[in-house]
Each structure stands twice: as C-alpha cells, then as structure tokens.
ROSE-4610 file (N, C-alpha, C; in Angstrom, 1 decimal, always signed):
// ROSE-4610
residu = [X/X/X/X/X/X/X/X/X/X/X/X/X/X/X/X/X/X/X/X/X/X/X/X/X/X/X/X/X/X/X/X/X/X/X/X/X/X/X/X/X/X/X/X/X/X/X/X/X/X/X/X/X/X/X/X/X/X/X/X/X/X/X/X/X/X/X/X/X/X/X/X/X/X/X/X/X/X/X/X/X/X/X/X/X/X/X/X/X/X/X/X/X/X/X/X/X/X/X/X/X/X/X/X/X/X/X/X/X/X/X/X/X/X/X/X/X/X/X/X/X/X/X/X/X/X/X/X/X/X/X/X/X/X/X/X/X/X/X/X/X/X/X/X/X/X/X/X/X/X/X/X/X/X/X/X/X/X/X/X/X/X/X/X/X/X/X/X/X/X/X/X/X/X/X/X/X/X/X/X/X/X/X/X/X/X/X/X/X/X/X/X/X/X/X/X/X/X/X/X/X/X/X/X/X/X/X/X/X/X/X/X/X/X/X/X/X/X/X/X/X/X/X/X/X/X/X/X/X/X/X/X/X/X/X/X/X/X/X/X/X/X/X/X/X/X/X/X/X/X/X/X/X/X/X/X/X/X/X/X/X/X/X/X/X/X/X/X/X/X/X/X/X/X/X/X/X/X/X/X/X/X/X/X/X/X/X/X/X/X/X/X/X/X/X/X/X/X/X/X/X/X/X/X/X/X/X/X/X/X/X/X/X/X/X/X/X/X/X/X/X/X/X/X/X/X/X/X/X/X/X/X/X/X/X/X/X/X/X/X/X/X/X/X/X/X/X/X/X/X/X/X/X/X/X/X/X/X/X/X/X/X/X/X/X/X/X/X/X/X/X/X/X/X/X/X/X/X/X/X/X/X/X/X/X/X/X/X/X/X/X/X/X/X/X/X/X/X/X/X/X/X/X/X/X/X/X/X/X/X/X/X/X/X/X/X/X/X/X/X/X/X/X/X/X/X/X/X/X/X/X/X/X/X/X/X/X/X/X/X/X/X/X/X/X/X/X/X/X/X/X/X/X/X/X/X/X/X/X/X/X/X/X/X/X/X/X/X/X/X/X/X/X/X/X/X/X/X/X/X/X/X/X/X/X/X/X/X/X/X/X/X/X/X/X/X/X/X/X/X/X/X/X/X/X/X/X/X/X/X/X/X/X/X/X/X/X/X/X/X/X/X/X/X/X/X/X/X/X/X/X/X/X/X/X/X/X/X/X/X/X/X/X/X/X/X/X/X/X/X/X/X/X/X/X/X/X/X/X/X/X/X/X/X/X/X/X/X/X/X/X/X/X/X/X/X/X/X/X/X/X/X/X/X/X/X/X/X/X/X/X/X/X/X/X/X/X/X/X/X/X/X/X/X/X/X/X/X/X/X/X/X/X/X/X/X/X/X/X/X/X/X/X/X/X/X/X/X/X/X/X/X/X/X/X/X/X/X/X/X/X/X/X/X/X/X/X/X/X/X/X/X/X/X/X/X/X/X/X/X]
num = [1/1/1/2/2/2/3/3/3/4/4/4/5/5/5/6/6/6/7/7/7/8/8/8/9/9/9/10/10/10/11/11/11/12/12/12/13/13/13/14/14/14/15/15/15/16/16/16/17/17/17/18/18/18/19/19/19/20/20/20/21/21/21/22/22/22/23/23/23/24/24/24/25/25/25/26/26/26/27/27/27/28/28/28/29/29/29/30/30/30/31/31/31/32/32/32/33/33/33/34/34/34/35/35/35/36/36/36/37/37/37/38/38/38/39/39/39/40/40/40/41/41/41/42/42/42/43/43/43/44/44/44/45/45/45/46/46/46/47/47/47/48/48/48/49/49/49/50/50/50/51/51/51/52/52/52/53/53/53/54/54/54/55/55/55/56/56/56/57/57/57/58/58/58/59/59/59/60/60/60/61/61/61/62/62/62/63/63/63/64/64/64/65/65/65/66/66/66/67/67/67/68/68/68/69/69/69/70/70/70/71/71/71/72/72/72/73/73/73/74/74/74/75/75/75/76/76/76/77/77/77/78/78/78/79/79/79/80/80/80/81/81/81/82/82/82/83/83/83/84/84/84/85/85/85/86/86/86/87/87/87/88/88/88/89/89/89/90/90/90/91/91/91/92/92/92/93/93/93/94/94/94/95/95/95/96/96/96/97/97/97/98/98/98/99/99/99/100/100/100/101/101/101/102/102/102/103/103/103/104/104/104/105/105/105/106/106/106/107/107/107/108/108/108/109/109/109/110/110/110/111/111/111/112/112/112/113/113/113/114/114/114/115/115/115/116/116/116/117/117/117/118/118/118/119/119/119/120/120/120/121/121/121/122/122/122/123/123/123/124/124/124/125/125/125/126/126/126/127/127/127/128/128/128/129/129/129/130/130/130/131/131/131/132/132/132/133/133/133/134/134/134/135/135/135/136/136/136/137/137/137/138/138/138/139/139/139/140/140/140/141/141/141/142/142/142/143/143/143/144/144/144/145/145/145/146/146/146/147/147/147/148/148/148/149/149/149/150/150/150/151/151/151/152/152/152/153/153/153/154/154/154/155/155/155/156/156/156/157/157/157/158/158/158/159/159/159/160/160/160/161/161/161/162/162/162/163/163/163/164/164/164/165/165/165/166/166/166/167/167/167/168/168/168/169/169/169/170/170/170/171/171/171/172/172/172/173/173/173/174/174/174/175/175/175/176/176/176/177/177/177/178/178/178/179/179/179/180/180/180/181/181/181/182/182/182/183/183/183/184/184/184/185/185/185/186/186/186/187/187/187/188/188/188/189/189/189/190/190/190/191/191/191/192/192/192/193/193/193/194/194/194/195/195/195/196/196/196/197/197/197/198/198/198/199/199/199/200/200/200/201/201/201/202/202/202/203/203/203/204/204/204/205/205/205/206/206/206/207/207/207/208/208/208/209/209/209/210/210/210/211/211/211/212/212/212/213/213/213/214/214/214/215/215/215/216/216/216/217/217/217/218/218/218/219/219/219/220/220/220]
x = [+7.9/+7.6/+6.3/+6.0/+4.9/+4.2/+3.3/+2.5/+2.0/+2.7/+2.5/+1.3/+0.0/-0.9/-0.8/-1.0/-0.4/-1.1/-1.2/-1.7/-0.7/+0.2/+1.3/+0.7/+0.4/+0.1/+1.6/+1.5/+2.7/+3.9/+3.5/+4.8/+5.3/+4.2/+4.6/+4.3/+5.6/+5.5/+4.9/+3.9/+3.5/+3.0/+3.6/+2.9/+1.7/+0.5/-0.3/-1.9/-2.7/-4.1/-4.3/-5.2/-4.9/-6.1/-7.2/-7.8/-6.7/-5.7/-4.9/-4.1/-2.9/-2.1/-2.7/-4.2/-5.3/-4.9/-4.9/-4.6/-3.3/-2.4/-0.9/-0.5/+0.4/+1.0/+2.6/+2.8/+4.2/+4.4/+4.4/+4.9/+6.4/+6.1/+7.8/+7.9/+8.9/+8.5/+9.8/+10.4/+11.9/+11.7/+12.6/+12.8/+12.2/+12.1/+11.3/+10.1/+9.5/+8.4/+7.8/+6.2/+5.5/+5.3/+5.4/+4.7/+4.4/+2.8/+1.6/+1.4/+2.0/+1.4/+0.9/-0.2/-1.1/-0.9/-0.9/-1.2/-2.6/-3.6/-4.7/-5.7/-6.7/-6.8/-7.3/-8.1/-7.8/-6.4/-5.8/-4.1/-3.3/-4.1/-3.7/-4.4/-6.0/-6.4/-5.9/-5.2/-4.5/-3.4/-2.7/-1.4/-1.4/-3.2/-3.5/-3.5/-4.4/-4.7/-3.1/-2.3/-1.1/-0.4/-0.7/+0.6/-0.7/-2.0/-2.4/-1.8/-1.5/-1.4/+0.0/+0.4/+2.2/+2.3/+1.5/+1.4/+1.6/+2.6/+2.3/+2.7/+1.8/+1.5/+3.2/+4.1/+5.5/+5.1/+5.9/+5.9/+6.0/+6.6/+6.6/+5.7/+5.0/+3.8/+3.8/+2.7/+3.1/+3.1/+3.5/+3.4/+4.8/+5.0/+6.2/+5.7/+6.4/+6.7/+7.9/+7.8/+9.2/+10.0/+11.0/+11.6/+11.4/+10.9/+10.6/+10.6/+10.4/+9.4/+9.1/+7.6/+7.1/+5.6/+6.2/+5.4/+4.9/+3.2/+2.4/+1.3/+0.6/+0.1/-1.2/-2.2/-3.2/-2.8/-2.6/-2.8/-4.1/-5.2/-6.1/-7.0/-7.6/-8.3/-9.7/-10.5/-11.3/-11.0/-11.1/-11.0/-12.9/-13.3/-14.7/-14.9/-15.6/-16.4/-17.4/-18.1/-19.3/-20.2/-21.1/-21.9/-23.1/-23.3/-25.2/-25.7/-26.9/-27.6/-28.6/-29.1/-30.2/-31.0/-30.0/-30.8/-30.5/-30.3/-30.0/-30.2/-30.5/-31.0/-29.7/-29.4/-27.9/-28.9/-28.6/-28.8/-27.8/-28.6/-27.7/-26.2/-26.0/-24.6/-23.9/-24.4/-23.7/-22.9/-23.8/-23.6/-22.7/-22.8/-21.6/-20.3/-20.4/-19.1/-18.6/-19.2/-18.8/-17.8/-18.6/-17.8/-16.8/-16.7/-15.6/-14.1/-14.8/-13.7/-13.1/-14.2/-13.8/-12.5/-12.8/-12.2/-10.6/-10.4/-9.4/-8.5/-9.2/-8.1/-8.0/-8.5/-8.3/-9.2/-10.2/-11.8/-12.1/-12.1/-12.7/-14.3/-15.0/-16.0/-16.8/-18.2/-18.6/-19.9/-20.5/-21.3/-21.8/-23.7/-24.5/-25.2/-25.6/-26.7/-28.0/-28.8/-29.6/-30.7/-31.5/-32.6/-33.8/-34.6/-35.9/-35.6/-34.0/-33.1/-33.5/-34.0/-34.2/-36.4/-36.4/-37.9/-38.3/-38.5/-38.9/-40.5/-40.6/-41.6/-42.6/-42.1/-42.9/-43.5/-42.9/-43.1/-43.2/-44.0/-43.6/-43.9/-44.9/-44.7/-43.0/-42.6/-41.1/-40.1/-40.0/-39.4/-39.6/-38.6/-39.0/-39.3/-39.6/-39.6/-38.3/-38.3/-36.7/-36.0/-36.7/-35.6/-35.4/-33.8/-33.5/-34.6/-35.0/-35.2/-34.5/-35.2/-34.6/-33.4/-33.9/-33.3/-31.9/-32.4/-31.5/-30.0/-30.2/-29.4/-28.5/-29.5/-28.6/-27.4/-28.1/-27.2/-26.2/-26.0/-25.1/-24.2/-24.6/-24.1/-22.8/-23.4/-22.5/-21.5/-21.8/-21.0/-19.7/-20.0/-19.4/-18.3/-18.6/-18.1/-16.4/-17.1/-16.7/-15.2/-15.3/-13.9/-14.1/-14.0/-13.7/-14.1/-15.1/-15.9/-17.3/-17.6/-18.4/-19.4/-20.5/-21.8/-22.2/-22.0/-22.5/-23.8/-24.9/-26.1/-26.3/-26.5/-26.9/-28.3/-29.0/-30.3/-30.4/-30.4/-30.5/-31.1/-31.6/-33.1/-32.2/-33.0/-34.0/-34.4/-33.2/-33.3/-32.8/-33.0/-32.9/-33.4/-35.0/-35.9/-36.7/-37.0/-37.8/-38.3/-37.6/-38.1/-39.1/-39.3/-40.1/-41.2/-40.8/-42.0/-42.9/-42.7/-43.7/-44.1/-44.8/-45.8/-46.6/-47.9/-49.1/-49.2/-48.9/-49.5/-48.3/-47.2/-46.1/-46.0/-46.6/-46.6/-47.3/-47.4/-47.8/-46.8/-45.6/-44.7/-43.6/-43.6/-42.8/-42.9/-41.5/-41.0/-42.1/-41.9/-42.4/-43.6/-44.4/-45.8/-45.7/-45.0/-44.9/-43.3/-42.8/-41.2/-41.4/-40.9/-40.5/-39.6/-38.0/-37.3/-37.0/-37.5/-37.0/-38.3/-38.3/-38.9/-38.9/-40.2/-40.3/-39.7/-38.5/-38.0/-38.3/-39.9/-40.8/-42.0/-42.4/-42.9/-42.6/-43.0/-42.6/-42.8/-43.7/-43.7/-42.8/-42.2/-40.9/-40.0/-39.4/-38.6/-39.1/-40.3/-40.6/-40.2/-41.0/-40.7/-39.2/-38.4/-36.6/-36.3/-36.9/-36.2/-36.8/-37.9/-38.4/-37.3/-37.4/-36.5/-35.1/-34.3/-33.1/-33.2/-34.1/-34.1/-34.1/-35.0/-34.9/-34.3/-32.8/-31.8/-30.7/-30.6/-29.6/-30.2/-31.3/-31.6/-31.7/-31.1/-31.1/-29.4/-28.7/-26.8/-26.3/-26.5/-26.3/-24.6/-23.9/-22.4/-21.8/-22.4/-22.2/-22.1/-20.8/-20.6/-21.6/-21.5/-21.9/-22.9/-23.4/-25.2/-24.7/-25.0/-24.6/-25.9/-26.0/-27.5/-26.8/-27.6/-26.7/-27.8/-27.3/-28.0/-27.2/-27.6/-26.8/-28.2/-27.5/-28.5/-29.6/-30.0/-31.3/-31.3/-31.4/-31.9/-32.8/-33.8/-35.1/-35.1]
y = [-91.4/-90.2/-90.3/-89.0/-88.9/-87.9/-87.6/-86.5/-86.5/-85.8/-86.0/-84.4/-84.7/-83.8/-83.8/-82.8/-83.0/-81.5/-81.6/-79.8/-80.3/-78.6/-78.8/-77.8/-77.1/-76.0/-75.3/-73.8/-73.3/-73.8/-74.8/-74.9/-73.2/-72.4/-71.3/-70.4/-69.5/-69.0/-67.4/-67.3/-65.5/-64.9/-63.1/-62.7/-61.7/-62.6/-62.5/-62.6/-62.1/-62.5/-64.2/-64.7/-66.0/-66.7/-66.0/-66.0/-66.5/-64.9/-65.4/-66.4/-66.8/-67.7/-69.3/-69.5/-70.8/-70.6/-69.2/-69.8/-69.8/-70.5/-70.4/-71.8/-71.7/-73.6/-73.1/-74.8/-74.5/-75.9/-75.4/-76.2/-77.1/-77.6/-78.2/-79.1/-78.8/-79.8/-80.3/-81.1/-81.9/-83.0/-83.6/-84.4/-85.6/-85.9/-87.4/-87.2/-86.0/-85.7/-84.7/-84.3/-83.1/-83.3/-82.1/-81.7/-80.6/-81.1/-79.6/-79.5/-78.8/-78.1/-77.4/-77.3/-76.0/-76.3/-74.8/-74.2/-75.0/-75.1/-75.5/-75.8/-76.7/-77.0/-76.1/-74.5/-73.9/-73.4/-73.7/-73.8/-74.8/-76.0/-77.0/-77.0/-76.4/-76.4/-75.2/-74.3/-73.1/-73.4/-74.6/-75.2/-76.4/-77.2/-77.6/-76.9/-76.1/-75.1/-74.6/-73.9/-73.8/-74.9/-75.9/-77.3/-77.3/-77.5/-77.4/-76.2/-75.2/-74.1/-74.3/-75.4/-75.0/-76.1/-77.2/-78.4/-77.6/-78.2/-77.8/-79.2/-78.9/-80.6/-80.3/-81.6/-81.6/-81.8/-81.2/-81.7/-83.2/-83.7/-85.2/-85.9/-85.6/-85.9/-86.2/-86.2/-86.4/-84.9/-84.8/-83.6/-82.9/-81.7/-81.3/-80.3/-80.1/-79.3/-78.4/-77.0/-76.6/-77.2/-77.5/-77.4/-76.5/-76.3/-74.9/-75.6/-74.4/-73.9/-73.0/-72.6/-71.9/-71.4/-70.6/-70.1/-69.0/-69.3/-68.2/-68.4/-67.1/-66.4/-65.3/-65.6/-63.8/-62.8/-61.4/-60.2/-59.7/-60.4/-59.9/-61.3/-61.3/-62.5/-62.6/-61.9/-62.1/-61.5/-62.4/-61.6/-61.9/-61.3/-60.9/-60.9/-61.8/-61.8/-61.2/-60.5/-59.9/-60.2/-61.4/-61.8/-61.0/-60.6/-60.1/-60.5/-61.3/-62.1/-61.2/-59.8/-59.1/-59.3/-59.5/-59.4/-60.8/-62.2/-63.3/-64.7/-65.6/-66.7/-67.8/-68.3/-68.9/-70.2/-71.3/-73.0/-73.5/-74.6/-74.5/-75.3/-76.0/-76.6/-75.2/-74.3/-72.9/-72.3/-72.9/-71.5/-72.6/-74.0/-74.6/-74.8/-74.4/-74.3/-73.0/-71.9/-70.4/-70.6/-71.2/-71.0/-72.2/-72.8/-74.3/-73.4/-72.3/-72.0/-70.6/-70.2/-69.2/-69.5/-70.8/-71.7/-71.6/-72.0/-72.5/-71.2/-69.9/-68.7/-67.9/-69.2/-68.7/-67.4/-67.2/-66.3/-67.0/-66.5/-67.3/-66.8/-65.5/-65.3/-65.0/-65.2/-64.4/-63.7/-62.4/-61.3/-61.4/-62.0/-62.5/-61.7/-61.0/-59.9/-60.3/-61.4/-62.5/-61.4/-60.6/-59.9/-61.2/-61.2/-61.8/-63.7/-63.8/-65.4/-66.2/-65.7/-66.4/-66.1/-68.1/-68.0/-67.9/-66.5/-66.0/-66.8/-67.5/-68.1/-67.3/-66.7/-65.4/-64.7/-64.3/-63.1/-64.3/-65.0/-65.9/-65.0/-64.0/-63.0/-62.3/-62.4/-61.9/-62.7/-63.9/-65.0/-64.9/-64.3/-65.0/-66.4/-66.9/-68.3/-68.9/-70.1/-70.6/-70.2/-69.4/-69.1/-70.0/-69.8/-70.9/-70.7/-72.1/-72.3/-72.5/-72.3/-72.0/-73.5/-74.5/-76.1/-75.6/-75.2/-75.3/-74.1/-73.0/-71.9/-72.7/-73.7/-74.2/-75.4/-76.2/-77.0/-76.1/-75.2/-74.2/-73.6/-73.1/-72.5/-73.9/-75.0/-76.1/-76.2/-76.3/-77.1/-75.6/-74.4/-73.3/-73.8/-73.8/-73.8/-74.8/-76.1/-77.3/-77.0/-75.7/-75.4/-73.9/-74.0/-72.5/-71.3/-71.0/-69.9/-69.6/-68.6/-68.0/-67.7/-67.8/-67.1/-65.9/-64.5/-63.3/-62.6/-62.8/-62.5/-61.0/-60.4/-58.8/-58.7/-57.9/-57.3/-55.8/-55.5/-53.6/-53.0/-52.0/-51.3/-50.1/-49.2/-48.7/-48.8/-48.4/-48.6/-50.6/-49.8/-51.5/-52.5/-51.8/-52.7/-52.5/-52.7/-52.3/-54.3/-55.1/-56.1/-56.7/-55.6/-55.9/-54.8/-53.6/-52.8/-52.5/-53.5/-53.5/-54.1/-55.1/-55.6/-54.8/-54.7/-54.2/-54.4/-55.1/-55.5/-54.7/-54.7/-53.7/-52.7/-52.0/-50.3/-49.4/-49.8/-48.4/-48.4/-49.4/-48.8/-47.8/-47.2/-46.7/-45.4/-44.9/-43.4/-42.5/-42.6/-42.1/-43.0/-42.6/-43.4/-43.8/-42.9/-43.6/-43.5/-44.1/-45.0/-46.6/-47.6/-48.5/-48.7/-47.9/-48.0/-48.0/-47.3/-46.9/-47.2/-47.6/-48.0/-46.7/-46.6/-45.1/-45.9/-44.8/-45.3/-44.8/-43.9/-43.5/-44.2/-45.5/-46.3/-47.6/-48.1/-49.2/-50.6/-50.6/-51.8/-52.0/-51.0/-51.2/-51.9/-51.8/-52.6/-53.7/-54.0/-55.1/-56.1/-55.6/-56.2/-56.6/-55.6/-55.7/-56.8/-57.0/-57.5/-58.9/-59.4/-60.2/-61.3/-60.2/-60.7/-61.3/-60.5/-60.4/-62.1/-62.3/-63.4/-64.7/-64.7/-65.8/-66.3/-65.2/-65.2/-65.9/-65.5/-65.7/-67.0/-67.7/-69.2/-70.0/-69.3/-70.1/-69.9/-69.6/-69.9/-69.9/-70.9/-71.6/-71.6/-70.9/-71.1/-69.9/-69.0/-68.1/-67.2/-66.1/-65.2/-63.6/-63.4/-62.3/-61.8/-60.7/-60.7/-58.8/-58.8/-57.5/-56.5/-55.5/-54.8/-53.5/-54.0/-53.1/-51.7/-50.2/-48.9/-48.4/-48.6/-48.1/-47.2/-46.0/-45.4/-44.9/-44.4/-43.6/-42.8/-42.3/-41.0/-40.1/-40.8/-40.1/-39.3]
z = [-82.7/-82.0/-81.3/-80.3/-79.9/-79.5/-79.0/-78.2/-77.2/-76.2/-74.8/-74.4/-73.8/-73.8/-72.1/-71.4/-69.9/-69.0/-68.1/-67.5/-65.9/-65.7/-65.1/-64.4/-63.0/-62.7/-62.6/-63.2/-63.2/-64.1/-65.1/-66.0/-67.0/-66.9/-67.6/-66.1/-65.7/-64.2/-64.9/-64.4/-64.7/-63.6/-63.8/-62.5/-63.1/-63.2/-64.0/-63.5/-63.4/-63.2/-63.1/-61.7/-62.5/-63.4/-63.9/-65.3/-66.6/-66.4/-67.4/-67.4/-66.3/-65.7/-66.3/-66.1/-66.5/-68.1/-69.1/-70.4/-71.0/-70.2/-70.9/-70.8/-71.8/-72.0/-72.7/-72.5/-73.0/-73.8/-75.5/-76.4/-76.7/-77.0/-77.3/-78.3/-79.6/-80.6/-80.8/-80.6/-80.9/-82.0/-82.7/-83.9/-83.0/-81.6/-81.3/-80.6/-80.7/-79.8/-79.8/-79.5/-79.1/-77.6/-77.0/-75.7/-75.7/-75.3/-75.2/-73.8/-72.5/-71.1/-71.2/-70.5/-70.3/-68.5/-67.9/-66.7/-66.3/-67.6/-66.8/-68.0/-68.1/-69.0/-70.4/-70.1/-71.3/-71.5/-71.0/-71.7/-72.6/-72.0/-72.9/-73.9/-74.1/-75.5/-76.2/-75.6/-76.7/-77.2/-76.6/-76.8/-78.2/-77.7/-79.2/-80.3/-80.1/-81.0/-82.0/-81.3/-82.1/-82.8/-81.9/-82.5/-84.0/-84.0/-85.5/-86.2/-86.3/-86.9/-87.3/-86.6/-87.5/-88.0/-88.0/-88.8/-90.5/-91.0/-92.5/-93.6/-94.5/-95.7/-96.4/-96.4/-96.9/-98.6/-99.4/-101.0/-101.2/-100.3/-100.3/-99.5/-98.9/-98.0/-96.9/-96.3/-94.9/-93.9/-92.7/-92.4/-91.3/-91.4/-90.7/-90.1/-88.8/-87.7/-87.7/-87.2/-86.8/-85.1/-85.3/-84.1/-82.9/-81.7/-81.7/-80.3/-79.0/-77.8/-77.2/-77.3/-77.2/-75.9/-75.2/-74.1/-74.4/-74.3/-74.8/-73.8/-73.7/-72.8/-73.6/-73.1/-74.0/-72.6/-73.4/-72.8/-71.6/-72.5/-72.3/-71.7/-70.4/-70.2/-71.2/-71.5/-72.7/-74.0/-74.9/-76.4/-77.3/-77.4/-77.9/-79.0/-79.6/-80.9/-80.8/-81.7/-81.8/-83.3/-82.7/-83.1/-83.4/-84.7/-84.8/-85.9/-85.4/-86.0/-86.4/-86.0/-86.5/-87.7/-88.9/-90.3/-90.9/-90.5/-90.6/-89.8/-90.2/-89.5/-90.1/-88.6/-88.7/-88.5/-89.2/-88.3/-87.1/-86.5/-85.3/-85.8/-86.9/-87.5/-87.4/-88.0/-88.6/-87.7/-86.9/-85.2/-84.8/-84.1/-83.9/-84.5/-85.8/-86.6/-86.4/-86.0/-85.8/-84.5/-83.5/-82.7/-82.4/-83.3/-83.0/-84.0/-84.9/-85.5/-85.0/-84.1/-82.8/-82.3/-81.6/-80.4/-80.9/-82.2/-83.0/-82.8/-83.3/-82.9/-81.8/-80.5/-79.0/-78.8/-79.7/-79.2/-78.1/-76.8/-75.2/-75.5/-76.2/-75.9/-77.3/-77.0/-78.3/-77.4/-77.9/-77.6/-78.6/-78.2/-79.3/-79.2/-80.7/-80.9/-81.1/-80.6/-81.5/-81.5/-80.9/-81.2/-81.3/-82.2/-82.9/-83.1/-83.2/-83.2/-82.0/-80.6/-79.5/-79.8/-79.1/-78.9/-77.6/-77.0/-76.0/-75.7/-74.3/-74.4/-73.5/-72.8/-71.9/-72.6/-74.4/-75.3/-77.1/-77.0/-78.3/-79.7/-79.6/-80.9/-81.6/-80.3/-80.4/-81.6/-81.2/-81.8/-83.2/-84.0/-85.3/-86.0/-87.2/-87.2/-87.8/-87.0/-86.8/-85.5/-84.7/-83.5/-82.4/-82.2/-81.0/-80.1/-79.4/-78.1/-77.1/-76.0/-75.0/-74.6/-75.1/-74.8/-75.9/-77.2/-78.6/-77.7/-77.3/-76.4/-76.0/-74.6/-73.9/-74.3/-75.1/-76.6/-76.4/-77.6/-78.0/-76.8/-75.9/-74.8/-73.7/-74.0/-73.6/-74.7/-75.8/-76.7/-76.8/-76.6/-76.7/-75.3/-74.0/-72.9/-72.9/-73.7/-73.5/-74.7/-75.5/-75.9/-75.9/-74.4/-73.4/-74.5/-74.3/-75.3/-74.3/-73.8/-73.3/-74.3/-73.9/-74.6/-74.1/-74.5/-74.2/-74.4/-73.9/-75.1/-74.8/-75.9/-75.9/-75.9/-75.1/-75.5/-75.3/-76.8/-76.8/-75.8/-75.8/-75.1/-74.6/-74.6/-75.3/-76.9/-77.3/-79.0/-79.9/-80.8/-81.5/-81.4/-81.1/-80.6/-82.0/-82.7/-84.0/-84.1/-83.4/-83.7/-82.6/-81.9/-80.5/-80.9/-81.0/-81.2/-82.5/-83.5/-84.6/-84.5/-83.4/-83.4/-82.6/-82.9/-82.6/-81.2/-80.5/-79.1/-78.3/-78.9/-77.9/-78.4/-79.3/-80.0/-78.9/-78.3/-76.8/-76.2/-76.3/-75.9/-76.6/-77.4/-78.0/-77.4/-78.1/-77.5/-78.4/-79.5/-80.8/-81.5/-81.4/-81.9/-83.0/-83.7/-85.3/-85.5/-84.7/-84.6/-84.3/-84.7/-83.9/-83.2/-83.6/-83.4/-81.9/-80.8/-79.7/-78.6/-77.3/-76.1/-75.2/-74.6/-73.7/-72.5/-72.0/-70.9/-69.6/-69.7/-68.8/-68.4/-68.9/-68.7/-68.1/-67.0/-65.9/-66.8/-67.9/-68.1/-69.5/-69.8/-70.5/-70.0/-68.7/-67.9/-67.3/-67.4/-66.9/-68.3/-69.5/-70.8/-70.8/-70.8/-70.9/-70.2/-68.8/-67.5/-68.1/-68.3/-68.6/-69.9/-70.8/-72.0/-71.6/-70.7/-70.3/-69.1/-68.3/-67.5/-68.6/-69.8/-70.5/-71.3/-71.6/-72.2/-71.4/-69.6/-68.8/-68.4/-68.2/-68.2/-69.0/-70.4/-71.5/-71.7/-70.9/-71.4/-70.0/-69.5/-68.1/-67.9/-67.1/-66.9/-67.6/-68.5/-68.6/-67.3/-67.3/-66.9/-66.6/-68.0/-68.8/-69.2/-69.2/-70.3/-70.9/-71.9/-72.1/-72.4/-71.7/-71.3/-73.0/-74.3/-74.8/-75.1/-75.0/-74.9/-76.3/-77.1/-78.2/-79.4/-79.3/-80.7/-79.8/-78.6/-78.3/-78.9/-80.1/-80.7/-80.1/-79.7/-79.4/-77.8]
C-alpha cells in the first residue's frame, strides 16, 4: 500500500469564499491505498490531520483505517482559540506544543491575551520576568504559520491594564487614582502608550493578519 499526499486545485468544487475553498481536501482510503487532496495546501494539512484521527491501534497490532471518502470543508474561514496568559507564564516548548495541538483540531487561529508575557522594549518595566521577546514572538509566530495558525495578539485598553498601571511611573495615568485597573481615556499620552504597545506586538508576529484592540470591562 501507500500514501499518495497531492494539492489538486478544485478537487473539492465549492461555491464558497475562496479562504475557505484553500481549506478543503478530499480523503480516500481503499484496502491498497491512502489519498490525501487538499484544494491548497491548508487543505492537505486538514486532510492529514483527519487520516491521523481515524488511525486506530488493532488488538493484534499494527494499525487500521476505515474504508471511507471523505470531503470536508470548515464553515467558518477562522476558528479562534483564545489564549490568556494573564495570570501564567507558559515556556516557549509549552506554547509550541499549544499550538501544534491547535493545528491538529484544525484551530487556523489563536487570540493571544499575553498582557505583562511580551518584553516590550519601548516599555521594559512592562515585561514581566520570563517574557517573550520580540525575536522569541517572532520564533513562535513562524512556527504557528508554517501549520496554518495565525497569531492574534490582544491588547486591552482602557481596562485590564492593572499590569501596566501599578507601576509607579504610569500611575498618572489612571482613570481613578487609587485604581489600577483602568487608563484615562482623556489623556493623549494614554494613546500614545496604547499605540506604542500595540506597534511592538504587530512587529513582533510578522504575517499575521490580525491584532485585536480588546475594550473589555471600562467600568470606570
């Protein structure tokens, strides 16, 4: 037997966005052979992805397939993980295993909450210790790409900043003097701060799409 791995444009015909049209393949498993097509090549890695999942260990050993073919397709051109690192320090093994096991259940994206995780070099008080650098990001941000996974990075603001405004040198910015929690969004150099943060995130995940501006929780 064998396994034939192949990219056919249009072996699966959809009348479909062609984002999505790029993630569709067409399986095929007969008693002398596999064939995995993909439309394009994130279709042939969704097409791997399944032929592992129906691999199953025989009582006698060895491994068996069902007979099958199957054309499959996502609904949705991104499906979203939401990653937050807020109260946790991932290693970078950790983080490439997250998303290698993303990849596996055809997650295209993950939406990273890193907060205080990234070492802002414009803002190095910011950085907790152990935070990615900007080189370590871009590491991660390839090795994410290279099995079709987007890196989304979130940065709150106004609120959910408590890891930016308890430090003493940015406490004039606050909404509430004795809050950390929230950023006066009547002050210009809030947004310079924001805009600042936000540029060294989006040069640190190169080929990304995405940045997510997230406004969640202004209470104040």
């Amino acid at each position: 037997g064998q396994i034939v791995l192949s990219i056919q444009p249009d072996i699966v015909k959809l009348d479909q966005p062609q984002a999505i049209r790029n993630q569709a393949y067409r399986l095929e498993c007969t008693s002398q052979s596999v064939s995995i097509t993909g439309n394009a090549p994130p279709g042939l890695f969704y097409g791997i992805q399944t032929f592992k999942q129906l691999l199953r260990r025989c009582d006698q050993g060895g491994l068996e397939l069902p007979l099958c073919v199957i054309e499959d397709w996502p609904e949705r051109e991104l499906r979203v993980l939401h990653y937050d690192t807020k109260h946790h320090q991932d290693r970078l093994p950790a983080v490439k295993d997250f998303i290698a096991r993303a990849a596996s259940f055809k997650a295209n994206a993950i939406a990273w909450e890193i907060e205080d995780k990234f070492a802002y070099q414009k803002h190095p008080l910011i950085g907790a210790p152990g935070a990615f650098t900007a080189e370590q990001m871009q590491e991660i941000t390839a090795y994410a790409l290279k099995r079709h996974v987007e890196i989304i990075p979130i940065v709150q603001g106004p609120s959910h900043l408590a890891f930016v405004l308890k430090h003493e040198k940015y406490a004039h910015l606050r909404e509430d003097v004795n809050n950390n929690y929230m950023l006066c969004p009547n002050k210009e150099e809030s947004y310079a701060l924001l805009f600042s943060m936000y540029d060294e995130l989006i040069e640190a995940t190169p080929g990304a799409r995405f940045f997510h501006i997230g406004t969640d929780e202004p209470y104040f």
